[in-house]
C-alpha positions in Angstrom: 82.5 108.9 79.6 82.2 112.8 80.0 84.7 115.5 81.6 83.3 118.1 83.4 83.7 121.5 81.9 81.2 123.5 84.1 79.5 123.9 87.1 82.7 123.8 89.5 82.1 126.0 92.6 84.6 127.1 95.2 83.1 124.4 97.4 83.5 121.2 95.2 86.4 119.5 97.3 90.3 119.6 95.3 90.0 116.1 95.9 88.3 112.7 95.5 85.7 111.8 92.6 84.5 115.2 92.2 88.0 116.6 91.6 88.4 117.2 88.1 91.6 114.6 88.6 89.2 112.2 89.0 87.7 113.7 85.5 90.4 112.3 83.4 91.4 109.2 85.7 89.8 106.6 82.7 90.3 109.1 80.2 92.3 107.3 77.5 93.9 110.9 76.5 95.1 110.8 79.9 97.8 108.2 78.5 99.2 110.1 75.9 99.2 113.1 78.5 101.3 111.2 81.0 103.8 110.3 78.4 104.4 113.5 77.6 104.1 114.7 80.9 107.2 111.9 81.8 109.4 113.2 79.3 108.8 116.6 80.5 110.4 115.5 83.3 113.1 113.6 82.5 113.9 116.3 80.5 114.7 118.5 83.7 118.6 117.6 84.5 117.9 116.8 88.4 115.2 114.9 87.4 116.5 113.0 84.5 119.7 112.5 86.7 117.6 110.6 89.0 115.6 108.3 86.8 118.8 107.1 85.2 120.6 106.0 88.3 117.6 105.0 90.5 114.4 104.6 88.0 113.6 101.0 87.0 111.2 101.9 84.3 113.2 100.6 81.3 113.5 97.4 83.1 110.3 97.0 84.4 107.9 100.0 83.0 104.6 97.7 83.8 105.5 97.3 87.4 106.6 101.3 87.6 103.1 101.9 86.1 101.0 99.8 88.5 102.7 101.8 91.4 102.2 105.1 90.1 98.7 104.4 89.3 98.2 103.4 92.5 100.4 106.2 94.6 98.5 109.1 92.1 94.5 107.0 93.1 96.0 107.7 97.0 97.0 111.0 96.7 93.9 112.5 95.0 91.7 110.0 96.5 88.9 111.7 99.2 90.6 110.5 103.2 92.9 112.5 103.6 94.4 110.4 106.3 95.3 108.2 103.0 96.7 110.7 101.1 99.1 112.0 104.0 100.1 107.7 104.9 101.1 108.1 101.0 102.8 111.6 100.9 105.0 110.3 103.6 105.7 107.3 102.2 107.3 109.3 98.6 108.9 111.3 100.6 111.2 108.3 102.5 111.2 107.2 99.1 112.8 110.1 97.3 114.6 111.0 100.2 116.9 107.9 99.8 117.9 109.9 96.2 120.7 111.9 95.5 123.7 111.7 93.8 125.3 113.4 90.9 124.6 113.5 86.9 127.4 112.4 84.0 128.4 115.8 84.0 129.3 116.4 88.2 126.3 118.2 88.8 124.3 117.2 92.5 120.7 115.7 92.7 118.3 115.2 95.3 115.3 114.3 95.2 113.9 116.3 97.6 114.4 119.4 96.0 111.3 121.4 96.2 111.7 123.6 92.8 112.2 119.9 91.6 109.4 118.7 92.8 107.6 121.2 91.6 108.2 120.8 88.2 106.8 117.7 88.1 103.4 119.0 89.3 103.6 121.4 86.6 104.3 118.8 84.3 101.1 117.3 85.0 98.9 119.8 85.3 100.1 121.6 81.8 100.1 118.4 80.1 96.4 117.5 81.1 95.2 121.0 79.5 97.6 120.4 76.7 96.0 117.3 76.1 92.2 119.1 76.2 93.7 121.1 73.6 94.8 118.9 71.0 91.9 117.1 71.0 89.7 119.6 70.6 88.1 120.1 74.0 90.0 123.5 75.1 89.1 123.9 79.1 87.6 127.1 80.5 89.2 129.5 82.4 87.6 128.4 85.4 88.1 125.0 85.0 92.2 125.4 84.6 92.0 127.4 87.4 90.1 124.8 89.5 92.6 121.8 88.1 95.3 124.2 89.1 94.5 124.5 92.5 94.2 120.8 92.7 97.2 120.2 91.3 98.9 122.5 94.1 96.8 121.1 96.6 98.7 118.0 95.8 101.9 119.6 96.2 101.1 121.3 99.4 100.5 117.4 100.7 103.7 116.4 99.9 106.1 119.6 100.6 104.1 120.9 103.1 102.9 124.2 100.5 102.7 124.7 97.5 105.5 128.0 97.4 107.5 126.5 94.4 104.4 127.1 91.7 103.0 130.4 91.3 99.6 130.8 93.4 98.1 132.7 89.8 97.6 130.8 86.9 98.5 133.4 84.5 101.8 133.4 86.5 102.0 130.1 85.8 102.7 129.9 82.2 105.0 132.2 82.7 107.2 130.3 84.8 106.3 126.9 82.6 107.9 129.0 79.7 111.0 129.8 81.4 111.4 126.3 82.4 111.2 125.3 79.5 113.4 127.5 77.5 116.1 128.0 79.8 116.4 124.5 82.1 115.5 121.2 80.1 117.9 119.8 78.4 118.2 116.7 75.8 119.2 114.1 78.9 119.8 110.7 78.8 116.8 109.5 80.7 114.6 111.7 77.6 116.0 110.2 74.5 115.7 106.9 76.3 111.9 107.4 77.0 111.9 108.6 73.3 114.0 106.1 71.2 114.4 102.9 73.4 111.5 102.4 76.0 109.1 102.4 73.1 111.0 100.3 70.8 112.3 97.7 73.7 109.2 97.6 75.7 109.0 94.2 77.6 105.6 92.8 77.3 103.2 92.5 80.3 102.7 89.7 82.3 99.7 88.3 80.2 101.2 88.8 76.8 104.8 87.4 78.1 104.1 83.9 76.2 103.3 85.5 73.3 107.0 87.1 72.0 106.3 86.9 68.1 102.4 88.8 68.7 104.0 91.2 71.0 106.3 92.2 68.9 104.9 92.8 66.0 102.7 95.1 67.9 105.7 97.0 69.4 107.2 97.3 66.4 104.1 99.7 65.1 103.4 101.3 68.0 106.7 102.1 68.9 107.6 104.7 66.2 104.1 105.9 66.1 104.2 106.7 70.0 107.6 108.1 69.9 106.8 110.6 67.0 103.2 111.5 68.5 105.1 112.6 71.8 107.9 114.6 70.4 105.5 116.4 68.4 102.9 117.3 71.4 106.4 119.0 73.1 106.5 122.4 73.3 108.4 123.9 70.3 111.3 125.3 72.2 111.9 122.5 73.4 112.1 120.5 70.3 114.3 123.0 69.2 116.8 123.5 72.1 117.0 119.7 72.4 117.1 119.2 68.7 114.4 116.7 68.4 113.7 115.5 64.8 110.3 115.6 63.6 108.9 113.3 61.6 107.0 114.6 58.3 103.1 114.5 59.3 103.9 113.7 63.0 101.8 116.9 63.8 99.0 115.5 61.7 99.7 112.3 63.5 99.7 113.7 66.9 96.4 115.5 66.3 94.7 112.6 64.8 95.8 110.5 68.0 94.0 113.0 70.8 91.1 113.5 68.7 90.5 109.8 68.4 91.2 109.2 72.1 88.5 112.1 72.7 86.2 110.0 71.0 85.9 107.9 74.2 84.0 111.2 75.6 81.1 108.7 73.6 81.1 106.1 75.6 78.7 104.9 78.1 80.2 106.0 81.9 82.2 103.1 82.9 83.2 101.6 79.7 87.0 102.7 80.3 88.5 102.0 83.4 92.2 102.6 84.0 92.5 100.3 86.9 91.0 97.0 85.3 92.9 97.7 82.4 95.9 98.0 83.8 95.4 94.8 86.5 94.3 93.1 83.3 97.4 93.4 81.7 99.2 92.1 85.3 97.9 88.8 85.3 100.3 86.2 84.8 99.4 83.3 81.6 98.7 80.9 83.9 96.2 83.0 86.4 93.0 81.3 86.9 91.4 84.6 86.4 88.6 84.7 83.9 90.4 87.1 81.8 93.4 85.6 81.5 92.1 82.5 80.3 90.1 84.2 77.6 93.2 85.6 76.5 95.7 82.6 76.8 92.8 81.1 74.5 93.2 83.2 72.1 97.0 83.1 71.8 96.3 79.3 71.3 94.5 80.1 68.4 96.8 82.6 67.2 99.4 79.6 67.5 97.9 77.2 66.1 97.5 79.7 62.7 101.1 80.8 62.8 102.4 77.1 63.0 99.7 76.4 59.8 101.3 79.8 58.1 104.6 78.3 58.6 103.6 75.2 56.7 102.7 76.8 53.7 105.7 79.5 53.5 109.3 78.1 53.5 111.7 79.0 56.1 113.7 82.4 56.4 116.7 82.9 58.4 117.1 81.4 62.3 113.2 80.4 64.1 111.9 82.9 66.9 113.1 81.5 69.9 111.0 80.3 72.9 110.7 82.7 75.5 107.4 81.3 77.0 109.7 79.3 79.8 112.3 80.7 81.5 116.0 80.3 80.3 118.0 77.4 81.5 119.2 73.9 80.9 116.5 72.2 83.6 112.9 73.3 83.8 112.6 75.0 86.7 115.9 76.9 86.5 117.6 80.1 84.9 120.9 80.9 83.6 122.9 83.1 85.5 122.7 85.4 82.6 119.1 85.2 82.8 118.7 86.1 86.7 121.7 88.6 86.4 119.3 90.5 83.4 115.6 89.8 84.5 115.6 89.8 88.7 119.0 91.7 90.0 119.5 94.3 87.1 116.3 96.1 88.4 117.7 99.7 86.7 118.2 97.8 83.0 121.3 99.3 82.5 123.3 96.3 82.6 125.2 96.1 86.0 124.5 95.6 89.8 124.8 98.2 92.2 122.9 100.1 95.0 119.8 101.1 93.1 119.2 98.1 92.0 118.8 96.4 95.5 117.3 99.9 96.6 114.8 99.2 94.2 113.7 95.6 95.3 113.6 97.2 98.7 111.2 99.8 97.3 109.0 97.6 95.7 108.6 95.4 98.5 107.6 98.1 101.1 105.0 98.9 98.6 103.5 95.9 98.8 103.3 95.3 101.7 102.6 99.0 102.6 105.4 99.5 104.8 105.3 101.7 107.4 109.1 103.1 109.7 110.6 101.5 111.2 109.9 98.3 109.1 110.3 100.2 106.0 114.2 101.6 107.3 115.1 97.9 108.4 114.5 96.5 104.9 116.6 98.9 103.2 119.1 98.7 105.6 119.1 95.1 105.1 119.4 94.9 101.4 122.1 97.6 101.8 124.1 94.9 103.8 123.7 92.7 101.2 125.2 94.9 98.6 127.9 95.5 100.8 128.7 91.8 100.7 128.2 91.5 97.0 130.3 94.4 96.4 132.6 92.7 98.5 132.5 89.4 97.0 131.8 89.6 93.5 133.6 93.3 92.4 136.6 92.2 91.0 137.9 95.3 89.2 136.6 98.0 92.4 134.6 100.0 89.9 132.0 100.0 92.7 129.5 98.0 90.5 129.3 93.9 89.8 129.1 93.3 85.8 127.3 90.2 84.2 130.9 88.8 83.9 131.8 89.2 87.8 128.4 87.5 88.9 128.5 84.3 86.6 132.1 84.2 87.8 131.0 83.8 91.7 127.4 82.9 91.6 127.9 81.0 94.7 128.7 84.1 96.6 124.8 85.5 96.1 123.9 83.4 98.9 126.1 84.5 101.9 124.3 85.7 105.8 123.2 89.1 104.3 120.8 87.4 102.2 119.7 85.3 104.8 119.1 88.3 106.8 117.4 90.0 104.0 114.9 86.7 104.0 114.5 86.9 107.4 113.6 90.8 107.9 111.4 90.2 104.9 109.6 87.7 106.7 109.2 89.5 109.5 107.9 92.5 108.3 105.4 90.6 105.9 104.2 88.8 109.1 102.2 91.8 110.4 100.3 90.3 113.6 103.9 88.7 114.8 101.9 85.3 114.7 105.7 84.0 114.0 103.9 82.1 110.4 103.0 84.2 107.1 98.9 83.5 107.1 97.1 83.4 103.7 96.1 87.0 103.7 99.7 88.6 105.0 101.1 86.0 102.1 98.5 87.5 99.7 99.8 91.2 100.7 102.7 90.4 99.2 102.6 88.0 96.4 99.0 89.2 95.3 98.7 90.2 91.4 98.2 93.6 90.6 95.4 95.5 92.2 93.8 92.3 93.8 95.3 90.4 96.2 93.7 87.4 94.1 96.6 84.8 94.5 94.6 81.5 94.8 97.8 79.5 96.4 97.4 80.2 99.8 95.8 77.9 102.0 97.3 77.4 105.1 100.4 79.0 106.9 104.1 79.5 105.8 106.4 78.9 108.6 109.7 81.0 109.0 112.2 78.9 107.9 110.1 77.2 104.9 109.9 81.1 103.5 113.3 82.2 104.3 114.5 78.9 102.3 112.1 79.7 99.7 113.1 83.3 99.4 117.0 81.9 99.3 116.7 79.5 96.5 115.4 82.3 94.2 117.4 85.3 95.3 120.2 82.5 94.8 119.0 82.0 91.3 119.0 79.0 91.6 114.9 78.2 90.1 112.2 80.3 89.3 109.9 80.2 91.4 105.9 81.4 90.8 105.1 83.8 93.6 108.4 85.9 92.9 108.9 85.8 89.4 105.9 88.5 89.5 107.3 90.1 92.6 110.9 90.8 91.6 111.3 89.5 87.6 108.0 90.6 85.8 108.4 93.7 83.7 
C-alpha cells in the first residue's frame, strides 16, 4: 500500500479515488485515527450529549461501524449525485436529534459549529496519525486534505463557514477547542473505559465467547491507553485522564507498526472486506465464514482436551452460541429486552431506542421521504403505546422489570402497523409481494446483499406475521437477528 505525499495539483478532484481520503481508506492507521478522532468528539458536550441519548454504538459498535463506513465511502466517493442522496439522508438523520445533556444544557444536532468539529476531528486526527508514525505530511498535502475535508462539509451544511478557510488558522481554532470546550463527558470515558473492555464480538466470532474474550481482554487495555495517550496534552490534562507508564512508548510503537503496511503489495488491506468479513453470521455459506467456523472447531476440540487434563476451577463458561431461552428457537424476555429493544445499551426502553431501529432500517433499505418520515412516525406510535402500556412508574422510559411484567402488551396495532409500513416501503415496485432482491435489500449481510434464502416471493401477511412473532419476542428468527440483534 502507499500514500501519496506528492504530486497533488490544484486540479486533482477533492473527491473519489484520487482524493487523498481515498489515500488512507485501507490504511490500517486509519483505525487507530478514527478512534481517536471519535473520542475527540464525544468529548465536545453537544456532541457527547447526543451519542449518549441517541448513539447505539455500545450496544451495537459493529453495526454503527458498517454504516459509517459505508456513509464516509458515499460521501467522498466520485458522483456527486451520491454524495448529495447521502448528505441529505444525515441530515434527516441528525435532524431528528436534540435534546438536553445531564447538566440542562440544549443539543441539536444540526448545529453547524457542531458539525464542524467533527470534520476537524477527522481531518487533524489523520495528520496526527502521519505523525506518530513517522510519515509527517507536507505542507501541500495538509493543505490539499484540508480542502477536502471542507469540501465535505460544504456538502453537508451547504459551506464550509464554521472551519477557517486557512490552514494555519486552523490550528488555531483546533487549539481553542480544545482547551477551552471539551470536557471529560460521559459518552468519552465510556469509549475509553467500557466499549473497549465490553466489546460484543462480531457476527462471525459470536459462537466463540471464551476466544473472544480472551482477545478483548488484551486488547482492551492496550487500545484504551494507546488512545488517551495520542490526545492532545491539554486535553488529558483538563479531563484528567490517567496515563499509563510507557503508554507513549506504546502509542508510538502501535502507528509505526501500522505504517508498516505502507509495505505491502496495493490491495493487500482492504477496509471493506475486512469489515463484511467480520459481518457474516457462523452459519453463512460464505467461503470465509466456513474457513473460520472450522477453525473454531479445532480450537474447541483443543480446549475441551485442555480441560481434561487440568481439573476444574470455579462455575464453566456458559453457552452463548444459541440464543437464551428454555425452547430452541426462543429467548427470554430478558434476553430480547437486552439484545433487540435496548438499541442505546443503557439498560431501558425509550424513544431512541425505537428511533434507532427506525434508522437502521431506512439504511438498508436506502430510504428516501416520504417513506423514510412514515417509518419513524410509525415506530414513534409504537412507543407511544409501549409507553402507554408497559410504564408503570411514568418515568417516561419502560425498565427490564416493566417489560417482563407485560410482555404481552409488545404486540398491540402499532406494531402491526410498524410491520405493515415496513413492508411496504421494502416493497419498492408496489408489486404488493417482497421479491428476492427487495428481500435481499433488506436482510442482506454486510456489504453484499449475499443472503442465499430467497427464492421466491414473500406475501404481505406472511412478512407482517413474521416481523410480529420477533418484534413480539416471541423466537429468534434468522433474517432479523442480524437486522435488529447483532452487535
Amino acid at each position: 500500500m502507499t500514500t501519496a505525499t506528492t504530486g497533488m495539483t490544484d486540479e486533482t478532484p477533492l473527491f473519489g479515488p484520487e482524493s487523498q481520503f481515498s489515500a488512507f481508506f485501507d490504511d490500517p492507521r486509519w483505525a487507530l485515527a478514527m478512534i481517536r478522532a471519535t473520542v475527540l468528539e464525544a468529548a465536545h458536550p453537544q456532541i457527547g450529549a447526543a451519542l449518549v441519548d441517541n448513539s447505539t454504538f455500545v450496544a451495537h459498535p459493529w453495526r454503527r461501524l458498517r454504516n459509517t463506513f459505508l456513509s464516509m465511502r458515499r460521501m467522498f466517493g466520485a458522483d456527486s449525485s451520491v454524495r448529495e442522496r447521502e448528505a441529505a439522508r444525515l441530515n434527516r438523520l441528525h435532524a431528528r436529534m436534540s435534546g438536553s445533556d445531564s447538566r440542562g444544557r440544549a443539543y441539536d444536532a444540526m448545529d453547524r459549529a457542531t458539525r464542524a468539529w467533527v470534520v476537524a476531528t477527522l481531518f487533524e486526527s489523520a495528520v496526527t496519525m502521519c505523525r506518530l508514525s513517522g510519515q509527517p505530511l507536507g505542507q501541500d498535502i495538509m493543505e490539499r486534505m484540508y480542502a477536502e475535508y471542507r469540501a465535505f462539509l460544504a456538502a453537508l451544511d451547504g459551506d464550509a463557514a464554521e472551519l477557517p478557510e486557512d490552514l494555519n488558522d486552523f490550528w488555531q481554532y483546533f487549539d481553542r477547542v480544545v482547551e477551552n470546550e471539551l470536557e471529560n463527558t460521559e459518552a468519552a470515558r465510556v469509549i475509553l473505559y467500557r466499549l473497549f473492555d465490553h466489546l460484543p464480538a462480531p457476527a462471525l466470532l459470536d459462537g466463540a465467547p471464551a476466544l473472544w474474550a480472551a482477545g478483548r481482554a488484551v486488547a482492551g487495555p492496550l487500545l484504551g491507553a494507546i488512545t488517551v495517550a495520542s490526545l492532545p496534552e491539554p486535553y488529558r490534562r483538563r479531563a484528567g485522564l490517567p496515563e499509563m507508564p510507557g503508554a507513549s512508548t506504546l502509542m508510538q510503537g502501535a502507528y509505526l507498526a501500522a505504517g508498516l503496511a505502507r509495505f505491502l503489495p496495493a490491495g493487500w488491506i482492504n477496509a471493506e472486506s475486512i469489515i463484511e468479513t467480520l459481518s457474516l453470521s457462523p452459519d453463512s455459506d460464505d467461503p470465509r465464514a466456513r474457513t473460520v467456523a472450522a477453525l473454531r472447531s479445532r480450537m474447541k476440540r483443543a480446549a475441551a482436551l485442555l480441560r481434561l487434563l487440568t481439573p476444574p476451577s470455579g462455575d464453566p463458561e456458559p453457552d452463548r452460541s444459541s440464543p437464551t431461552g428454555t425452547d430452541e428457537g426462543r429467548r427470554s424476555a430478558e434476553d430480547f429486552f437486552r439484545t433487540v429493544l435496548d438499541q442505546t445499551g443503557d439498560g431501558h426502553l425509550d424513544w431512541p431506542d425505537l428511533a434507532a431501529m427506525a434508522r437502521e432500517l431506512s439504511t438498508r433499505l436506502d430510504l428516501d421521504e416520504p417513506e423514510e418520515t412514515r417509518l419513524y412516525d410509525a415506530f414513534a406510535a409504537w412507543w407511544r403505546e409501549l409507553q402507554a402500556a408497559l410504564d408503570t412508574d411514568g418515568d417516561g422510559r419502560v425498565s427490564a422489570q416493566e417489560y417482563a411484567a407485560a410482555v404481552p402488551s409488545l404486540a398491540g396495532p402499532a406494531l402491526i402497523r410498524v410491520a405493515e409500513v415496513l413492508f411496504e416501503v421494502t416493497d419498492k415496485d408496489g408489486s404488493g409481494t417482497i421479491d428476492a432482491n427487495e428481500y435481499r435489500a433488506l436482510f442482506r449481510t454486510a456489504f453484499h446483499r449475499d443472503l442465499t434464502t430467497t427464492d421466491g416471493t414473500h406475501g404481505r401477511s406472511a412478512f407482517v406475521g413474521d416481523f410480529l412473532a420477533f418484534m413480539s419476542g416471541r423466537r429468534t428468527s434468522s433474517p432479523y437477528d442480524p437486522l435488529l440483534a447483532d452487535a
